[in-house]
SEGU-188407 format. One record per residue (C-alpha): x, y, z; residue number from 1. Coordinates in Angstrom, 2 decimals. Example, Ala and Ser with C-alpha at 12.3 -4.5 7.8 and 13.67 -1.06 7.14 Angstrom:
<sites>
12.30:-4.50:7.80:1;
13.67:-1.06:7.14:2;
</sites>
This chain:
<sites>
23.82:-11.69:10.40:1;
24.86:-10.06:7.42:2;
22.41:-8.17:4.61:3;
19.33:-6.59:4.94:4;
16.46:-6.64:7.48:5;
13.08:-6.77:6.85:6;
9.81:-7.42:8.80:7;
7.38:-9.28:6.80:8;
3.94:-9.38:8.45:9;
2.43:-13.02:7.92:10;
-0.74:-13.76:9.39:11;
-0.43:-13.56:12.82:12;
3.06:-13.23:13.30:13;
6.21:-10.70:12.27:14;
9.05:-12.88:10.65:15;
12.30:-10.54:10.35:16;
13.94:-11.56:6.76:17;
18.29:-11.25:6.81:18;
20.80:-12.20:4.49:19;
19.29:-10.70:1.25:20;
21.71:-8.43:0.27:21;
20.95:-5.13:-2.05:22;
22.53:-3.18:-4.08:23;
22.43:0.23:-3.21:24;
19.89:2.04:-5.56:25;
18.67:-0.74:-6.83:26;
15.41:-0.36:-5.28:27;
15.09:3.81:-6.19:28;
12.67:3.58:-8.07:29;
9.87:1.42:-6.18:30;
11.04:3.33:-3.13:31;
9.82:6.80:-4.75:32;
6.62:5.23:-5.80:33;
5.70:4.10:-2.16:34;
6.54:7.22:-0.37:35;
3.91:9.01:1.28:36;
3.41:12.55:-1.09:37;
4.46:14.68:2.10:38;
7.65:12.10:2.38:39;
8.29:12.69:-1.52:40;
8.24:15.99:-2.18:41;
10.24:16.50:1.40:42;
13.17:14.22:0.33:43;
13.09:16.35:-3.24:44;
13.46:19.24:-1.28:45;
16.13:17.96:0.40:46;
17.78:17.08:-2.61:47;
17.47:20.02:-4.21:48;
18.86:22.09:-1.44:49;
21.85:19.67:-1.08:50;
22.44:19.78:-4.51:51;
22.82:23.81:-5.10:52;
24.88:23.61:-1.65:53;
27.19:21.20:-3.45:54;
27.75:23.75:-6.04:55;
27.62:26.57:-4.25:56;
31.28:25.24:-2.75:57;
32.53:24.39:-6.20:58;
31.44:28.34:-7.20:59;
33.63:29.20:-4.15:60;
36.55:26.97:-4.91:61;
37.08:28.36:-8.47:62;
38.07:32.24:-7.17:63;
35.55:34.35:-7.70:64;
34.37:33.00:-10.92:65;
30.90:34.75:-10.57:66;
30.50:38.29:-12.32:67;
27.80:40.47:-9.76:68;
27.76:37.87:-6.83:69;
25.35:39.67:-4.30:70;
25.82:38.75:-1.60:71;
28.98:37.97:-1.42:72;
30.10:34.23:-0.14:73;
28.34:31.62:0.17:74;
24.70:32.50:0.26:75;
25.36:34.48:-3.48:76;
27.12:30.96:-4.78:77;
24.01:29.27:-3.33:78;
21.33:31.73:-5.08:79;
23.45:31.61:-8.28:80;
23.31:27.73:-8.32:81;
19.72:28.01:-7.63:82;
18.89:30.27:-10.58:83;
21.60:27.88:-12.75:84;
20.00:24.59:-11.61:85;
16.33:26.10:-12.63:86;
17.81:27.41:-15.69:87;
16.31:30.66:-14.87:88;
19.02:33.20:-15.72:89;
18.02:36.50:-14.64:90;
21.07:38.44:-15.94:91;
22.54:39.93:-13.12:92;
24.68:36.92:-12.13:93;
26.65:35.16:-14.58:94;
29.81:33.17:-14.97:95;
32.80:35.34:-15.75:96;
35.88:32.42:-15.82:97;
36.35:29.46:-17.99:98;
35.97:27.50:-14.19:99;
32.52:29.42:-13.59:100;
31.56:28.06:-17.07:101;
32.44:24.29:-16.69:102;
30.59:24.22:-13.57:103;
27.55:26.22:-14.57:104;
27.69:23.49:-17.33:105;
27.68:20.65:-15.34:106;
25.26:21.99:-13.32:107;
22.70:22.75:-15.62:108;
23.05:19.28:-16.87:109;
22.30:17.75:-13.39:110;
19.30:20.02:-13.49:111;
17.77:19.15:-16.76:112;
18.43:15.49:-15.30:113;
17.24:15.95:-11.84:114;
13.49:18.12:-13.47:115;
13.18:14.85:-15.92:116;
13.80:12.15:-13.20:117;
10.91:13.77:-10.68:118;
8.76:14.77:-13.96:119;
9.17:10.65:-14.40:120;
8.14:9.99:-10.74:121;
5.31:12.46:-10.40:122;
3.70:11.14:-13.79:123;
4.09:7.69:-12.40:124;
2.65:8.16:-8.81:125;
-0.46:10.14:-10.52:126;
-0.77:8.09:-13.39:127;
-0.86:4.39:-10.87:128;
-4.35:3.39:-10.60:129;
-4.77:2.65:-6.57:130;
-8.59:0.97:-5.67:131;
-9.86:2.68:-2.43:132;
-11.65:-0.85:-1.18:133;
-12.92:-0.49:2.52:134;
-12.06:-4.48:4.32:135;
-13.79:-4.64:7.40:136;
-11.98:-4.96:10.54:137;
-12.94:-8.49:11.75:138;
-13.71:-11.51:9.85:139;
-17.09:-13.26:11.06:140;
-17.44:-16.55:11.59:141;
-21.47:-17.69:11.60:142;
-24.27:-19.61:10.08:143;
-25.78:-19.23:6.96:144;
-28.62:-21.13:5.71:145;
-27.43:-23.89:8.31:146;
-23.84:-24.38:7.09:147;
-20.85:-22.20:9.36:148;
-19.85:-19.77:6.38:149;
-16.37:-16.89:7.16:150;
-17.81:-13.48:5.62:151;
-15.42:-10.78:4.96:152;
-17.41:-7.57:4.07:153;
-15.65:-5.25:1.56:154;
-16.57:-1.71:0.05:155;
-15.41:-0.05:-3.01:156;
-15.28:3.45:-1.21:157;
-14.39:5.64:-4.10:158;
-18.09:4.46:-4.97:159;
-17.04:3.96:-8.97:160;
-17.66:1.21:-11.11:161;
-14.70:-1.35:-11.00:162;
-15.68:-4.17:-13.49:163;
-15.26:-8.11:-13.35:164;
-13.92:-7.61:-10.01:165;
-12.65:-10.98:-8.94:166;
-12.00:-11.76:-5.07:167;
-9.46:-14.08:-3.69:168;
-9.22:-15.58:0.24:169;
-6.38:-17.82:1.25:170;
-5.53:-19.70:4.43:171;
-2.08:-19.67:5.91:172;
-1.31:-21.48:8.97:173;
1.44:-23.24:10.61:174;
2.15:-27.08:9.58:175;
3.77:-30.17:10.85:176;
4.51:-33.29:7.95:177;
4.12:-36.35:8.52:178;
8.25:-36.42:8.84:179;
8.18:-33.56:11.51:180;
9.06:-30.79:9.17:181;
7.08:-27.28:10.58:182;
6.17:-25.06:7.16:183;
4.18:-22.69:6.52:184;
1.47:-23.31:3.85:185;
-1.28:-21.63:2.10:186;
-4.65:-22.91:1.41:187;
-7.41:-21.63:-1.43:188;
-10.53:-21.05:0.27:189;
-13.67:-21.61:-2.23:190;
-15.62:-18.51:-2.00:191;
-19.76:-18.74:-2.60:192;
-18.68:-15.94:-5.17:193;
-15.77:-15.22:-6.18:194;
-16.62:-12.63:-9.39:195;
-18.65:-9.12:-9.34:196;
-19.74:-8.27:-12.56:197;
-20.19:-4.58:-10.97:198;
-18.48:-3.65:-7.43:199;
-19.65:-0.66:-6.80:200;
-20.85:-0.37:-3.26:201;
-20.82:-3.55:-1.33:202;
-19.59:-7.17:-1.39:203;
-19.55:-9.65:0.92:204;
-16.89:-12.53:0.22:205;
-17.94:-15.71:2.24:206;
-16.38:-19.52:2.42:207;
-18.38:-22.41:3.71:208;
-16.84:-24.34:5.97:209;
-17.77:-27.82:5.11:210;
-15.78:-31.47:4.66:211;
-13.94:-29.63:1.40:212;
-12.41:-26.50:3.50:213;
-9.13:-26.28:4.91:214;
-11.01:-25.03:8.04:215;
-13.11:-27.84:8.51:216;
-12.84:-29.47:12.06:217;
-10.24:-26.18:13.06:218;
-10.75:-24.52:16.56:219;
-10.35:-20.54:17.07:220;
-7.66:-22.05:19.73:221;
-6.02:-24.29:17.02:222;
-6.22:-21.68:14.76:223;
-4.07:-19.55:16.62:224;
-2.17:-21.73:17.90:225;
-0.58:-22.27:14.21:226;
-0.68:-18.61:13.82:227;
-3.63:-18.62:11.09:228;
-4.12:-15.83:9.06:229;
-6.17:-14.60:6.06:230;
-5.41:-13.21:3.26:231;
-8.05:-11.17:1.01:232;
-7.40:-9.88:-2.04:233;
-9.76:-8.10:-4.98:234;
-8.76:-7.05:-8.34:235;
-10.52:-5.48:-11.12:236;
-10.32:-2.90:-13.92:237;
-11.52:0.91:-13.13:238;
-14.37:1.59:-15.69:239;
-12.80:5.28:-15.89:240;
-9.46:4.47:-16.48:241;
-9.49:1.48:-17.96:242;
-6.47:0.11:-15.68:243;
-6.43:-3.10:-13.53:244;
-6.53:-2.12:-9.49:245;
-6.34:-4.19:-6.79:246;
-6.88:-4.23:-3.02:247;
-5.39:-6.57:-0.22:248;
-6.27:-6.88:3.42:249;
-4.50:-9.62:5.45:250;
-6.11:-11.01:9.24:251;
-4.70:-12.65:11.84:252;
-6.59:-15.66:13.75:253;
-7.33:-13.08:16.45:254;
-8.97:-10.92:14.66:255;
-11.69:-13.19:14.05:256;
-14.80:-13.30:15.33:257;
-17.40:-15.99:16.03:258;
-20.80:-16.58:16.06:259;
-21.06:-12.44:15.30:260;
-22.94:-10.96:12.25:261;
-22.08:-7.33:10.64:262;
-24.28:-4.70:11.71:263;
-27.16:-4.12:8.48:264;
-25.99:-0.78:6.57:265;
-29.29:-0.36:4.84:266;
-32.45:0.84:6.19:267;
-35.25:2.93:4.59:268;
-36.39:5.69:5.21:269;
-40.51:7.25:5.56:270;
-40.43:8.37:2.12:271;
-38.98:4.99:0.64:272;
-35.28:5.52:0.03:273;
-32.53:3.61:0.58:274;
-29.71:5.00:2.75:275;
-26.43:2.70:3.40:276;
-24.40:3.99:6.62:277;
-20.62:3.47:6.30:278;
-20.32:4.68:10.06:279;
-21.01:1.02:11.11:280;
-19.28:-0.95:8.40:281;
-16.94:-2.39:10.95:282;
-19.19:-3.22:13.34:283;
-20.20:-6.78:14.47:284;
-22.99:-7.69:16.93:285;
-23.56:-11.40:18.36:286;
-26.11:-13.76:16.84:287;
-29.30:-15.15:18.57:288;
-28.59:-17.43:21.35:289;
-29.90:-20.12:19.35:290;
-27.12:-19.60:17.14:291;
-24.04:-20.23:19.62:292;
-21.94:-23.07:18.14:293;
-18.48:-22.12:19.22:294;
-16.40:-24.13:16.48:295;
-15.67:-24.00:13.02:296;
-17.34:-27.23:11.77:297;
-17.02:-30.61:12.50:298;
</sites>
């Protein structure tokens, strides 16, 4: 197999990707933006230090081309390219031959380039509006007002206002046609509400499953089986910024859970106010016996 290899996570299952050849740096750019900050200012580093190594031999090549070198070899061609590459310049060090010159040329031209390039980066990683939304851990499968609804609780936990916030839950499973080809599709789930004027704290994104929904009549077994997953997303525009953001959380059938509730967040306390506890967002507990219905509908 020739190309590149990539996992792609899909539901319930890895699928390794091949044959999708890249050029090389062609993907620089969206590589930078995705590193963690540790990972990008490390490989900078790096960079950097390979860089002034790099000229520190061509100093050393030319024949003693730099006037004062202290010390002497390659650590002074090394603290000379540092100072040229920073366009510092203290004065003591300087190039004395028309081959110190060229290179102290070049060099200062790779460093104006190099300061723009991660000036670039740095704006863009600060400047990238990221949403902070909290996606609980297990979707719940239960009743509400008699009909078996899937609940996904979210959280904005930056706690700011992100306006029109608009939520989105799709179904992807494993199919068979009616000609025996096996394909995986995707199914729109109608969601009770799908738009928050105002997510601020809370939100809990739910789909009845009734005659319309893909789930309708669909074990947890089945669902498995064709290696169901969900996928969640939420978009909406930061009132600070004025930017669109948006969150995604995807679920495999097995992280499902049925005939379980969340645990309540609120409670109130003896002098009348409101407290919501994050500690148990993720937390489910089971319903009332009365309740148990192990399958999705039909």
């Amino acid at each position: 197999m020739h190309g590149h290899s990539k996992v792609i996570r899909l539901g319930n299952s890895d699928i390794v990707t091949h044959g999708l050849s890249r050029p090389f740096g062609s993907n620089t750019y969206h590589f930078f933006l995705t590193l963690r900050w540790w990972q990008f200012f490390a490989i900078n580093a790096a960079i950097f230090l390979a860089i002034n190594a790099v000229f520190a031999v061509l100093y050393m090549l030319g024949g003693a081309p730099i006037a004062n070198q202290s010390p002497p070899g390659f650590w002074g061609a090394f603290f000379f390219s540092v100072e040229t590459l920073a366009t510092v310049g203290y004065g003591d060090m300087h190039p004395m031959t028309l081959y110190g010159h060229v290179v102290a040329t070049t060099e200062i031209f790779a460093g104006m380039s190099n300061v723009a390039i991660v000036t670039g980066l740095i704006f863009a990683r600060f400047s990238r509006p990221r949403a902070i939304i909290l996606f609980a851990e297990h979707p719940i499968v239960h009743p509400v007002n008699g009909k078996q609804t899937l609940t996904i609780r979210a959280a904005n936990a930056r706690q700011n206002v992100i306006v029109e916030a608009n939520a989105r839950l799709r179904l992807i499973r494993r199919e068979v046609t009616s000609e025996g080809y096996v394909m995986r599709r995707i199914h729109d789930l109608e969601l009770v509400r799908d738009q928050q004027p105002m997510f601020v704290l809370g939100w809990n994104i739910m789909h009845v499953i009734d005659e319309s929904s893909p789930l309708w009549g669909t074990t947890a077994e089945e669902l498995v089986e064709k290696e169901g997953g969900l996928i969640l997303t939420i978009s909406g525009v930061d009132e600070t910024t004025s930017q669109s953001m948006q969150g995604r959380k995807t679920y495999g059938a097995d992280t499902m859970r049925w005939n379980m509730k969340y645990r309540d967040l609120l409670h109130v306390d003896d002098d009348g106010v409101t407290h919501m506890d994050f500690n148990h967002f993720h937390e489910v507990q089971p319903l009332r016996p009365e309740h148990d219905d192990p399958s999705l509908g039909g």
